[in-house]
N, C-alpha and C positions, 0 to 999 in steps of 0.2 A: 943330679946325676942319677941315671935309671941303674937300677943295680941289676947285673944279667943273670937271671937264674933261671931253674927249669919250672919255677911257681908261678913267675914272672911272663914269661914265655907262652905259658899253657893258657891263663887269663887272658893274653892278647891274643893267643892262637884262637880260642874258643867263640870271642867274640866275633871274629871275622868270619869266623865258618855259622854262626848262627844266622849274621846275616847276610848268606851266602845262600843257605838252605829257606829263608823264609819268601826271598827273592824268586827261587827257583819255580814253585810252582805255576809264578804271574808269567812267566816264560812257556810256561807248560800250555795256560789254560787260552792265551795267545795263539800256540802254535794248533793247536786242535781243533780253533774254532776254523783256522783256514784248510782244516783236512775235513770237514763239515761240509763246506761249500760242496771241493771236486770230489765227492764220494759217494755221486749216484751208481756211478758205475757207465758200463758198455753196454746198451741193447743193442741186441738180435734176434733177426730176426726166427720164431723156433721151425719154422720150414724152411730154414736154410740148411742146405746141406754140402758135403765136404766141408764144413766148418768146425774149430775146434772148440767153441762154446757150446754145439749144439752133438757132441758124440759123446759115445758112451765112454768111452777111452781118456776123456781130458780129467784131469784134475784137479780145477780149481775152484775158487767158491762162486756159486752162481745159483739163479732163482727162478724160477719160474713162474709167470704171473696167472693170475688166480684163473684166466677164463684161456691158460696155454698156449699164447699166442706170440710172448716173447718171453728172451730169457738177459734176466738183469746179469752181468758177469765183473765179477770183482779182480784187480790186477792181472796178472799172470796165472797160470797152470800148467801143469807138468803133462804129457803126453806119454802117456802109460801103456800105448799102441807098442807093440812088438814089431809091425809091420809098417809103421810109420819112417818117414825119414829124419822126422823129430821127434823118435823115441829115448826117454829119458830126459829131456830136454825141456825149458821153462819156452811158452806161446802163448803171446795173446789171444784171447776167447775170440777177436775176428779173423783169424789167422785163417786161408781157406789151404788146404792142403793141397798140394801137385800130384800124390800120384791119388788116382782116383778107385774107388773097390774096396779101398779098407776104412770107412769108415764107416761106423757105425750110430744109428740115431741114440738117442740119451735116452733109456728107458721112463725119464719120468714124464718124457713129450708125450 
């Protein structure tokens, strides 16, 4: 007969959560390799214009490559244009904007 106690308890508690937690990273190290793969990112191109990867206004993380002729663009960014109709708003870096006159190039083109 198992006698029920809170000693009892803790010992079999502990064991499951240990290997619960030494499991967890192989879970981890799984899922990262397949964020490896798709994590080139968006090129654009950097003379393209009315686009929100390539204005001064977007906000998201993005790169410019070494001889300025495109620009790498990671997920989404926020549109920080006051004068946009996606002001405040998450857009993709190829998003090209509708109304035309308020955008601005990216200073680091």
């Amino acid at each position: 007969m198992v006698e029920k106690t809170r000693r009892n308890f803790l010992a079999t508690s502990a064991s499951l959560i240990a290997g619960s937690v030494a499991a967890a990273p192989l879970g981890v190290l799984a899922g990262s390799h397949e964020h490896a793969k798709h994590g080139d990112g968006l090129t654009i191109d950097a003379a393209a214009k009315d686009t929100c990867g390539t204005c001064q206004y977007w906000g998201g993380m993005r790169k410019l490559s070494e001889d300025k002729s495109t620009v790498t663009a990671q997920s989404m960014g926020w549109c920080n244009n006051p004068s946009s109709m996606s002001y405040q708003k998450l857009t993709p870096a190829d998003k090209i904007m509708k109304k035309t006159g308020i955008w601005k190039k990216w200073g680091a083109i």
